[in-house]
Backbone bond lengths (Angstrom), bond angles and torsions (degrees), N, CA, C in turn:
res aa  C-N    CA-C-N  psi(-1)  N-CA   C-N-CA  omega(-1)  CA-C   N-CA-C  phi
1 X - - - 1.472 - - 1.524 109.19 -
2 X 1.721 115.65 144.07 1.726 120.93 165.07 0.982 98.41 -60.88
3 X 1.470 120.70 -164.78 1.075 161.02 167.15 1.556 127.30 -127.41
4 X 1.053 123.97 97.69 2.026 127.50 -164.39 1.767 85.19 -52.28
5 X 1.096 103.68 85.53 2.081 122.62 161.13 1.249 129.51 -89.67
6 X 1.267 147.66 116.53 1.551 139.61 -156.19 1.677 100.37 -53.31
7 X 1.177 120.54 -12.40 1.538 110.05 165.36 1.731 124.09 -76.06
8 X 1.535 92.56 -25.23 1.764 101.95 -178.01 1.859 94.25 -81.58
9 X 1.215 112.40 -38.19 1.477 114.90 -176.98 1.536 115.53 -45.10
10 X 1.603 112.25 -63.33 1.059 138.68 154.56 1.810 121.03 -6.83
11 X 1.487 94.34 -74.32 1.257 126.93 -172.24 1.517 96.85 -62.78
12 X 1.156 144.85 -36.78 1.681 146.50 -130.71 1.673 84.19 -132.23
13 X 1.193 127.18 -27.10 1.628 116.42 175.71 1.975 111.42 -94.61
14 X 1.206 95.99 -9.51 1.510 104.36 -176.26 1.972 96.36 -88.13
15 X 1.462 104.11 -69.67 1.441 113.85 178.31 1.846 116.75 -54.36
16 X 0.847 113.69 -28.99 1.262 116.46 173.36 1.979 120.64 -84.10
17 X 1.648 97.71 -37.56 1.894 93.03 170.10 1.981 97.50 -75.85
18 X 1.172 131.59 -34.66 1.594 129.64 147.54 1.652 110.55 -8.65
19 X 1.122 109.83 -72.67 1.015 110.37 -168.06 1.314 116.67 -86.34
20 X 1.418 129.38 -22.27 1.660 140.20 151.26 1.585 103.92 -40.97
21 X 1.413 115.55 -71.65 1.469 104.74 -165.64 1.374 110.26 -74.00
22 X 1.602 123.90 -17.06 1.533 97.49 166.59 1.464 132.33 -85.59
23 X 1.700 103.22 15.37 1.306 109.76 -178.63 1.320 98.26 -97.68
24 X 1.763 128.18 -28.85 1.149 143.27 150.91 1.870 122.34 -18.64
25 X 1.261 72.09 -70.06 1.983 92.17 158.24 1.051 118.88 -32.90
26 X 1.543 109.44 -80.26 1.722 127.92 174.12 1.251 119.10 -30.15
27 X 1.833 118.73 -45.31 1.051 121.30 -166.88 1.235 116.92 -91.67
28 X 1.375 111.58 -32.48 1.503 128.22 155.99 1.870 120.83 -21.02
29 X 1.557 81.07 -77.56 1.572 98.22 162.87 1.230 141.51 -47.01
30 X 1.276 97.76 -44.37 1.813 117.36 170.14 2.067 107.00 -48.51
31 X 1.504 84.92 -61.95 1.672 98.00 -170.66 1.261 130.44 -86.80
32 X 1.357 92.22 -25.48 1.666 114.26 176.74 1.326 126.16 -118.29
33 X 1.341 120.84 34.16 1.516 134.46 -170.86 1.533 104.93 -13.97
34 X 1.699 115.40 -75.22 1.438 116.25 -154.55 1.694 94.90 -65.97
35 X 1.414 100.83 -64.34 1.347 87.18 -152.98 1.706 115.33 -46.39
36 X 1.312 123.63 -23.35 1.480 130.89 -164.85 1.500 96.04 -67.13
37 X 1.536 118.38 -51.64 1.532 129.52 172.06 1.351 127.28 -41.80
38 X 1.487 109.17 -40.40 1.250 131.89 179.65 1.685 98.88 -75.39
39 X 1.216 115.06 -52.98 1.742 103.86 -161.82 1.603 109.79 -82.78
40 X 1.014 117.66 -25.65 1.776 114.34 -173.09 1.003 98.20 -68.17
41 X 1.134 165.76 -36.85 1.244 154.16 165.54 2.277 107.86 -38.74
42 X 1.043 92.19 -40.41 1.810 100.60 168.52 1.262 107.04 -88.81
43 X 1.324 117.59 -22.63 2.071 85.91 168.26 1.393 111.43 -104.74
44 X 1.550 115.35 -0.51 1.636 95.16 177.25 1.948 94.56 -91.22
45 X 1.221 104.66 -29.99 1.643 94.86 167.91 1.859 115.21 -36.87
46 X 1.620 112.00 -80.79 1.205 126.26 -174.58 1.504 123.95 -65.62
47 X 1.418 108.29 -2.92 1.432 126.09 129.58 1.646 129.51 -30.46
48 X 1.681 85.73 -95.67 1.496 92.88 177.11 1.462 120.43 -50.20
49 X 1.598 125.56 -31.76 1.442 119.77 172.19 1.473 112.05 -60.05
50 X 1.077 124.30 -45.07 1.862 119.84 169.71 1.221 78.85 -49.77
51 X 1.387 127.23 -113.39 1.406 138.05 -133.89 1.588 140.91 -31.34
52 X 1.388 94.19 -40.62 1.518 131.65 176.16 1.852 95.67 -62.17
53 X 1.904 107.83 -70.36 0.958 116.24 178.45 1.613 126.31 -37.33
54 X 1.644 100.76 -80.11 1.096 101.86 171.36 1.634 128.39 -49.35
55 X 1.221 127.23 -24.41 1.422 123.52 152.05 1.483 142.71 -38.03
56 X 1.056 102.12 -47.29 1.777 131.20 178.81 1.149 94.94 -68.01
57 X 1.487 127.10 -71.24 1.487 136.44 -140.10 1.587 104.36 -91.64
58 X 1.701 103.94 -28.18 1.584 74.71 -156.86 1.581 108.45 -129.88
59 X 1.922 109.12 -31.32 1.476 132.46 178.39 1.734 93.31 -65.01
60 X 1.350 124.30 -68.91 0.996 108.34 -161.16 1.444 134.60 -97.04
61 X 1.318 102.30 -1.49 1.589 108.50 158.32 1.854 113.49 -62.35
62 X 1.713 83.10 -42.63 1.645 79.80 177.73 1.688 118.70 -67.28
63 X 1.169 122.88 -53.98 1.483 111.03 166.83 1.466 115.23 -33.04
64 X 1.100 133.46 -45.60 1.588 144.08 -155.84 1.902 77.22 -67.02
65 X 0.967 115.74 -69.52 1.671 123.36 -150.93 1.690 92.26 -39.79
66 X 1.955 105.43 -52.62 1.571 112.05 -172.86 1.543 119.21 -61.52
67 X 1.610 112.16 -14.28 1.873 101.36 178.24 1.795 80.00 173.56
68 X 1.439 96.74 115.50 1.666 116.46 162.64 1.651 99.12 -35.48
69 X 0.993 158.14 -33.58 1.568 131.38 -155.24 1.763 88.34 -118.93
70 X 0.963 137.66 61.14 0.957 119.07 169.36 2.084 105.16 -120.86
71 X 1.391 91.15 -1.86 1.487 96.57 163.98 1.585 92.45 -85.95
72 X 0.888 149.45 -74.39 1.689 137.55 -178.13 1.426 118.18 -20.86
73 X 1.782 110.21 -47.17 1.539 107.60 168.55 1.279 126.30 -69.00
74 X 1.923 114.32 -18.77 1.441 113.55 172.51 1.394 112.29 -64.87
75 X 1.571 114.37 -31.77 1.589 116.70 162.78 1.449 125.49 -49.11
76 X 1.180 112.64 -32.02 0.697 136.56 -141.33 1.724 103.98 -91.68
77 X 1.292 103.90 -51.06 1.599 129.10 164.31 1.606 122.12 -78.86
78 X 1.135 90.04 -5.69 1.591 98.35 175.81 1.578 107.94 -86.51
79 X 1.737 110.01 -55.56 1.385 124.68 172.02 1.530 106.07 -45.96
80 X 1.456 137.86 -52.13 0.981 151.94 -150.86 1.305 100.01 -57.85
81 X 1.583 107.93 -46.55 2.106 117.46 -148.89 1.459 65.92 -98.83
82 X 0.926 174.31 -53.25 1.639 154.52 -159.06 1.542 121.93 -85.46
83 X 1.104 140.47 -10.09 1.100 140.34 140.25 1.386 129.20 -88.42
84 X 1.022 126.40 -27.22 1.689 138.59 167.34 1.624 99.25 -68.11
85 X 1.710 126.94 -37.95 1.373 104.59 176.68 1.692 128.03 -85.99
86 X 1.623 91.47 -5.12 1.824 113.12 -175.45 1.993 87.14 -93.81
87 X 1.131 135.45 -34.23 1.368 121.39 165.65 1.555 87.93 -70.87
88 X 0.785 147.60 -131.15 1.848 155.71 -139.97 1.612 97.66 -21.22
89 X 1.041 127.52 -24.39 2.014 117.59 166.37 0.667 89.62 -100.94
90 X 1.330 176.66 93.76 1.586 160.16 81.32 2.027 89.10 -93.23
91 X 1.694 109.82 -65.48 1.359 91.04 168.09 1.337 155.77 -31.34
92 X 1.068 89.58 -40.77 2.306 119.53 -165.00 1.763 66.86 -83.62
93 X 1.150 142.87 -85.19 1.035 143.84 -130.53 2.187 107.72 -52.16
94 X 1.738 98.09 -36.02 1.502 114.21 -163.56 1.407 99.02 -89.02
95 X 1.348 119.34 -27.72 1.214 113.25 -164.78 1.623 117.60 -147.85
96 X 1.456 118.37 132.45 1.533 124.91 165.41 1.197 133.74 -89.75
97 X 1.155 103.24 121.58 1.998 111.94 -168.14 1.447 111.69 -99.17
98 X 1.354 139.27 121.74 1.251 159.51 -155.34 1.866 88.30 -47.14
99 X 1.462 116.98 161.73 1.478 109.42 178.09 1.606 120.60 74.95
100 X 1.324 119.25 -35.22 1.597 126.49 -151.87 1.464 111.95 71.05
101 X 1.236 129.46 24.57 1.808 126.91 -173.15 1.391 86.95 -73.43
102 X 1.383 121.29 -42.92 1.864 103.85 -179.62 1.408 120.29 -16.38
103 X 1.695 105.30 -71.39 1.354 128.32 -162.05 1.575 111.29 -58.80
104 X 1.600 111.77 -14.11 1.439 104.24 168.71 1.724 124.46 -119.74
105 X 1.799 93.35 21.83 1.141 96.14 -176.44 1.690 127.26 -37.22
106 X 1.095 97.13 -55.32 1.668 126.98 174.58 0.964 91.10 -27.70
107 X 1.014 123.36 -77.01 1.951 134.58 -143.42 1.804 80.59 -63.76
108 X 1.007 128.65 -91.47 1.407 124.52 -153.02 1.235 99.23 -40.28
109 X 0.951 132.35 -62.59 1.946 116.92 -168.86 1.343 102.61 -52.84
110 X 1.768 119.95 -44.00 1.766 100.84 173.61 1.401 128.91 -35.11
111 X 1.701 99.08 -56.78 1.174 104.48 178.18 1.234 152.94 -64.58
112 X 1.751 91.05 -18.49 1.792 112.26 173.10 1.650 86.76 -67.26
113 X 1.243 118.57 -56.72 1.564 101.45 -167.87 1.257 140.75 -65.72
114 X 1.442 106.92 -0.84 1.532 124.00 -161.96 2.126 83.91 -92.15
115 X 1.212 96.12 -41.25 1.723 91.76 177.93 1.589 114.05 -65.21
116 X 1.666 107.66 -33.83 1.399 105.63 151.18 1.721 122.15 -40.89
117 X 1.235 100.56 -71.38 1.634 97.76 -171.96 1.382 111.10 -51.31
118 X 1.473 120.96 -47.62 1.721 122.46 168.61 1.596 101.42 -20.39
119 X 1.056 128.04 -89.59 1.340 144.32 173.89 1.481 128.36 -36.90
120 X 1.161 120.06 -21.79 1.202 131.71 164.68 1.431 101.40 -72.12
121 X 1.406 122.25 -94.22 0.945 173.05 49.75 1.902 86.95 127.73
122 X 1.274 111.41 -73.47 1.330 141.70 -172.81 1.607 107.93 -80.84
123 X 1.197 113.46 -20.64 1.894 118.03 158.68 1.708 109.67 -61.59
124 X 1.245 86.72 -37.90 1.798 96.73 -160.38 1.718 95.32 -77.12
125 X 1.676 119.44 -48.62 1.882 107.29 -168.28 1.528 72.87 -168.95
126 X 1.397 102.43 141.54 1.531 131.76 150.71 1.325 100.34 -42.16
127 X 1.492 124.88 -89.47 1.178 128.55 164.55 2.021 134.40 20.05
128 X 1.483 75.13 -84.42 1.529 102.66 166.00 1.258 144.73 -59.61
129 X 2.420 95.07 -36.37 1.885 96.01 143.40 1.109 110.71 -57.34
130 X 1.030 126.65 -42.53 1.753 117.09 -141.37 1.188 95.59 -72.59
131 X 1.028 124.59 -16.69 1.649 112.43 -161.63 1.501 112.08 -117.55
132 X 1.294 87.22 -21.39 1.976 74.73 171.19 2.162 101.37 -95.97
133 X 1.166 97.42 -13.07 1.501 98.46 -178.18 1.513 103.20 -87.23
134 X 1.446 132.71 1.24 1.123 100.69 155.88 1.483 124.90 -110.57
135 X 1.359 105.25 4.38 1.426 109.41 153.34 1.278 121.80 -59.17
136 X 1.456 118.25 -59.45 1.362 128.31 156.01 1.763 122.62 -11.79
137 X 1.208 98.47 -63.92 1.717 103.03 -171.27 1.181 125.93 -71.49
138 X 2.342 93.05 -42.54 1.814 87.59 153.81 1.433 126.46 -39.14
139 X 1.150 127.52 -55.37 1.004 133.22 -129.69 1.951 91.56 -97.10
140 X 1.135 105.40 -12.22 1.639 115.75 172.00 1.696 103.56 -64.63
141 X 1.059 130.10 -31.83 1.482 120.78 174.79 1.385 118.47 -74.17
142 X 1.274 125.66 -39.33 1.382 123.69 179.28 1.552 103.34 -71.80
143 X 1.570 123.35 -41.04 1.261 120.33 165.41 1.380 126.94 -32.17
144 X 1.333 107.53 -64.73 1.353 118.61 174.02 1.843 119.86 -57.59
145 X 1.312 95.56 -20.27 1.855 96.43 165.88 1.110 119.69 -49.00
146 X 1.886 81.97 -68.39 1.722 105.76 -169.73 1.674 121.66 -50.08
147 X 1.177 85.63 -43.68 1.888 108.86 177.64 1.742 98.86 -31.05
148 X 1.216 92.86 -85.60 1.521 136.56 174.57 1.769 106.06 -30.17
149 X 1.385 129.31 -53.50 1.484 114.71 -179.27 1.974 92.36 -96.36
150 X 0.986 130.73 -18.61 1.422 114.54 147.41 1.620 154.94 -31.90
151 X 1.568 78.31 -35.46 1.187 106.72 175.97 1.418 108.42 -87.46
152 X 1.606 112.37 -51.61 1.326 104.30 -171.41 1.736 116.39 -58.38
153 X 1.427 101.67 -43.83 1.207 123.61 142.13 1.606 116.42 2.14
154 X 1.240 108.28 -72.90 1.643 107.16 177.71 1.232 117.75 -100.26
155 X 1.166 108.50 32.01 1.789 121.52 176.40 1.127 126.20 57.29
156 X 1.417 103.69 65.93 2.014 119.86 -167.82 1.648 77.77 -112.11
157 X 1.330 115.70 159.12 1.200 137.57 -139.42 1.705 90.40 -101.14
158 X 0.998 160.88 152.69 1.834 158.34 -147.68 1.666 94.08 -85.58
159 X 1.501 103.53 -43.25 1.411 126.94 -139.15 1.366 93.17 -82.16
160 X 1.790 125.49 -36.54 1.267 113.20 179.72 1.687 114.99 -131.14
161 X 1.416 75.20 32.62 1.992 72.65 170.74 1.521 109.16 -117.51
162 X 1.170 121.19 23.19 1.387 131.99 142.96 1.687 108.76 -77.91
163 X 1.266 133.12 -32.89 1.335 131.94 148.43 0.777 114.80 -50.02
164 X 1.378 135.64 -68.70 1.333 118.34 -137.39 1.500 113.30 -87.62
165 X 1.585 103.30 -12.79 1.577 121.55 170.52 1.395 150.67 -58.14
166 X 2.098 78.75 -36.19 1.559 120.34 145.99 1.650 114.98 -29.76
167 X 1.683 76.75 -98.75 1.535 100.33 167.26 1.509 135.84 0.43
168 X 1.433 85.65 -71.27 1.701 114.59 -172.05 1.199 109.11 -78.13
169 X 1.534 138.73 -64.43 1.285 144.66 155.40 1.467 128.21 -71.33
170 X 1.248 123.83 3.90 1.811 106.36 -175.69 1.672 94.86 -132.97
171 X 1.389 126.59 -45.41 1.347 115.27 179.05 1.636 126.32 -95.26
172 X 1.613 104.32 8.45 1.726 111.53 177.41 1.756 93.28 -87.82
173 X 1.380 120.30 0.19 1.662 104.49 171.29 1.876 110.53 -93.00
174 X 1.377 96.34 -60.78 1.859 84.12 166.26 1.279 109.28 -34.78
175 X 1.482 129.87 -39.56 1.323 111.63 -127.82 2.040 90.79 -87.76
176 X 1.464 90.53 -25.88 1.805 105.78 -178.89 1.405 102.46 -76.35
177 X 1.207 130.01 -19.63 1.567 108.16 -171.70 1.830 99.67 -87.80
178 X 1.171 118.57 -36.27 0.810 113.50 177.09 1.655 140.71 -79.99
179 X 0.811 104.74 -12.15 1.780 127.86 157.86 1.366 103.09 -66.16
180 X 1.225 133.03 -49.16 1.102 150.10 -174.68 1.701 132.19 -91.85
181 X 1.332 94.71 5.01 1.395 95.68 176.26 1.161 105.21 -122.57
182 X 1.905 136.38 -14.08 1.681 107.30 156.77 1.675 115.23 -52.77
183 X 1.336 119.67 -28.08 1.510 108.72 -163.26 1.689 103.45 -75.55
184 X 1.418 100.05 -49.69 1.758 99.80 -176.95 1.328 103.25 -45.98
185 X 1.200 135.36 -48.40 1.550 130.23 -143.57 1.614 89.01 -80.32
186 X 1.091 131.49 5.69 1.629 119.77 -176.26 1.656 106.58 -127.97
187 X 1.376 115.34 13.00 1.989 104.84 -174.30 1.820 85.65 -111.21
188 X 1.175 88.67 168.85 1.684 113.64 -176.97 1.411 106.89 -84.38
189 X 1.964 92.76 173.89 1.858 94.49 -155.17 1.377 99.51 -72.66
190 X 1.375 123.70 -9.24 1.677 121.54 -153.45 1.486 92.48 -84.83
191 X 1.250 104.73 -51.89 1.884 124.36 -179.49 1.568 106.03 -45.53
192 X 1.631 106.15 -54.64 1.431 86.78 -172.08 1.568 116.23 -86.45
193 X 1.361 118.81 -0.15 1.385 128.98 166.75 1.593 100.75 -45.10
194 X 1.853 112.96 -62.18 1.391 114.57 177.44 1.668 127.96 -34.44
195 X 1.460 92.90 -58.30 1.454 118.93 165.97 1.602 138.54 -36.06
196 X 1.615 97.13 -36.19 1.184 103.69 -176.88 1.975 101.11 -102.16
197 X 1.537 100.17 -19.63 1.277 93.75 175.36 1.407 123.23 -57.32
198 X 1.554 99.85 -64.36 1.374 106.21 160.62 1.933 123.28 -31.17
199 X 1.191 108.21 -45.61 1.653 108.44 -172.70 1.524 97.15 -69.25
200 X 1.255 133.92 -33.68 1.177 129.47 160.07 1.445 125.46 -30.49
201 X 1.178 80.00 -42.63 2.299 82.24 -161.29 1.576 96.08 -90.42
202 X 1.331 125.24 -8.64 1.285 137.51 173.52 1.425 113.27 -82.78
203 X 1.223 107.56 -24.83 1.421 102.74 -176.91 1.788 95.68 -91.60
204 X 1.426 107.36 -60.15 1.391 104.52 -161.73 1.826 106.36 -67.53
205 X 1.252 99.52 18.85 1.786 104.64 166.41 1.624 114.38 -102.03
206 X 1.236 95.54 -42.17 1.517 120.11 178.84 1.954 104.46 -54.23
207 X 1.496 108.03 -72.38 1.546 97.66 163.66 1.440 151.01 -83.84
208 X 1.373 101.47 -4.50 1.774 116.20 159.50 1.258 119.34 -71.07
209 X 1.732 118.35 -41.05 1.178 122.92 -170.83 1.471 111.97 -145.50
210 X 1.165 134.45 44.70 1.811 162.70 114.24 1.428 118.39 -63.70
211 X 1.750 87.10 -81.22 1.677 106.89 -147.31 1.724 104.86 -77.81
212 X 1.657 110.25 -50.28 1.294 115.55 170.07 0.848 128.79 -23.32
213 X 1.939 104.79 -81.23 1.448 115.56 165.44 1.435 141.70 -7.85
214 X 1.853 88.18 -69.80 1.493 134.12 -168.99 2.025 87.50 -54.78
215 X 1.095 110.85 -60.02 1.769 125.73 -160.52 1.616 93.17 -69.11
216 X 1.363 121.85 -38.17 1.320 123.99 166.69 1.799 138.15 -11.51
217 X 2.123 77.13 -73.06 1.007 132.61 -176.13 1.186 104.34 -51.74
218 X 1.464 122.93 -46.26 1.613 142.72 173.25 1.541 134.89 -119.23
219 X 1.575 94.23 54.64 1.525 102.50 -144.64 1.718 98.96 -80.45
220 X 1.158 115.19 156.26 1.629 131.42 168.40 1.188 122.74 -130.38
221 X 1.427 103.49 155.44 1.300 114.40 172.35 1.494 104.36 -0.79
222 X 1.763 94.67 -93.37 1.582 96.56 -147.26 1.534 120.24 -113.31
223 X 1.693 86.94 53.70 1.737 104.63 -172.27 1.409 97.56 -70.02
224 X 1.438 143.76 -21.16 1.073 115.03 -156.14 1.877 104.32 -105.89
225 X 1.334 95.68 -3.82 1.883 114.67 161.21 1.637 105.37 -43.84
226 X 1.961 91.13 -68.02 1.519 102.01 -170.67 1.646 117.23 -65.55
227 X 1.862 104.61 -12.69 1.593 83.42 174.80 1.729 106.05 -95.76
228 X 0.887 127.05 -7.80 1.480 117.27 179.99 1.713 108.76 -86.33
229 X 1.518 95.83 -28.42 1.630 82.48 162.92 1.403 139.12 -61.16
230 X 1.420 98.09 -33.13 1.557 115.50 177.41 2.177 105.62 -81.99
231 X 1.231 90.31 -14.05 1.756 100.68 167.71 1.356 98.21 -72.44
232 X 1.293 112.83 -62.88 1.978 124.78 -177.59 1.862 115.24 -34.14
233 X 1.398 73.85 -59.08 1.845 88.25 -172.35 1.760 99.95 -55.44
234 X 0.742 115.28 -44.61 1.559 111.93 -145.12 1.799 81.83 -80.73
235 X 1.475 129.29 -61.30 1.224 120.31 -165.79 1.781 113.84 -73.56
236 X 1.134 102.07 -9.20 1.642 96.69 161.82 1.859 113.66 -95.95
237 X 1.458 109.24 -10.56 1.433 77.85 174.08 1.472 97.74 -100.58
238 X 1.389 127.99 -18.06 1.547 116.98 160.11 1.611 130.95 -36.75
239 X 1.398 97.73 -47.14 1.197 105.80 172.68 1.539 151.86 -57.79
240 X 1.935 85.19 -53.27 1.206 112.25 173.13 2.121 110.55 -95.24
241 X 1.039 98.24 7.26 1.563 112.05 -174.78 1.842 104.02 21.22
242 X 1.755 100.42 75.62 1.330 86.68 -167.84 1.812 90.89 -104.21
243 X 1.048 124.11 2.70 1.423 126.49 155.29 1.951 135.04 -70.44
């Protein structure tokens, strides 16, 4: 058994507002079609600027300090989120799954892992959750959009693909940090040096070639405001470590 530790605390208030704002999303969408359409494009932007940012500067220098190869595992995690999502489109592509859950397979395995990184992440420095977890959560509302006209997308019924969107994208991240955080809280500093390397190359895969794209796809005006802001945030609270 853990122990309820201001790191498990941490972890369970990060993964759990995760899953608040992508239900946020859902509901957004449901009631507020345009405007929800209109804004995700600004939080998966100011997303990727945390994420990207805080990656470079601060997750993976710090792993490096905990065990020299843990830039190899950021390779390592980078390769990972790029072939696991070219298997899941090659899939969705061969085959149809009752519901349309196919079409959002992706997203749920993201999200189990993003509760992974919670847990990693926040073993290693307060700091370092906070900052890649609030990229994370932003970026839980536009999730929960996408989820959501995806679904309708593959002809899930109006009425319950606000469920199933839930489900799939907002509570498979609690559900990963926590599966996953009795084991972290018990491996060594060298181990989780690896660990966090790897979450590195996961993240800076996740917003170079996810969120970008994705915001691309639906670009505005002044998406590139919201990504340097989320560049801003992350290197001023790095800096000034006012967290």
């Amino acid at each position: 058994m853990f122990e309820f530790s201001n790191t498990f605390i941490w972890v369970s208030m990060f993964a759990i507002a995760a899953a608040v704002v992508n239900g946020l999303g859902i509901l957004a969408i449901i009631k507020y079609r345009e405007w929800a359409e209109r804004s995700k494009s600004y939080f998966m932007c100011f997303a990727a600027g945390m994420l990207i940012s805080s990656s470079l500067i601060l997750t993976l220098p710090k792993a490096i300090q905990k065990n020299v190869y843990a830039g190899l595992f950021a390779l390592f995690g980078f390769l990972f989120m790029f072939f696991s999502n070219k298997l899941i489109k090659y899939y969705t592509k061969k085959k149809e799954v009752a519901f349309g859950i196919t079409a959002v397979e992706g997203i749920g395995i993201h999200s189990f892992i993003d509760g992974i990184i919670y847990a990693v992440t926040f073993q290693f420095s307060i700091l370092i959750g906070i900052l890649v977890s609030i990229g994370l959560v932003v970026h839980e509302f536009a999730e929960g959009v996408i989820t959501y006209l995806m679904l309708i997308k593959g002809g899930v019924n109006k009425k319950i693909a606000g469920v199933y969107a839930f489900f799939i994208a907002g509570l498979t991240t609690p559900i990963g940090a926590f599966v996953i955080y009795p084991f972290v809280s018990k491996i060594k500093e060298s181990e989780l040096g690896l660990m966090l390397g790897f979450v590195a190359g996961v993240l800076i895969y996740i917003s170079a070639s996810h969120l970008l794209p994705e915001a691309r796809e639906y670009e505005k005006k002044h998406s590139s405001i919201a990504f340097l802001a989320g560049v801003g945030l992350a290197v001023f609270i790095v800096l000034t470590k006012v967290l």
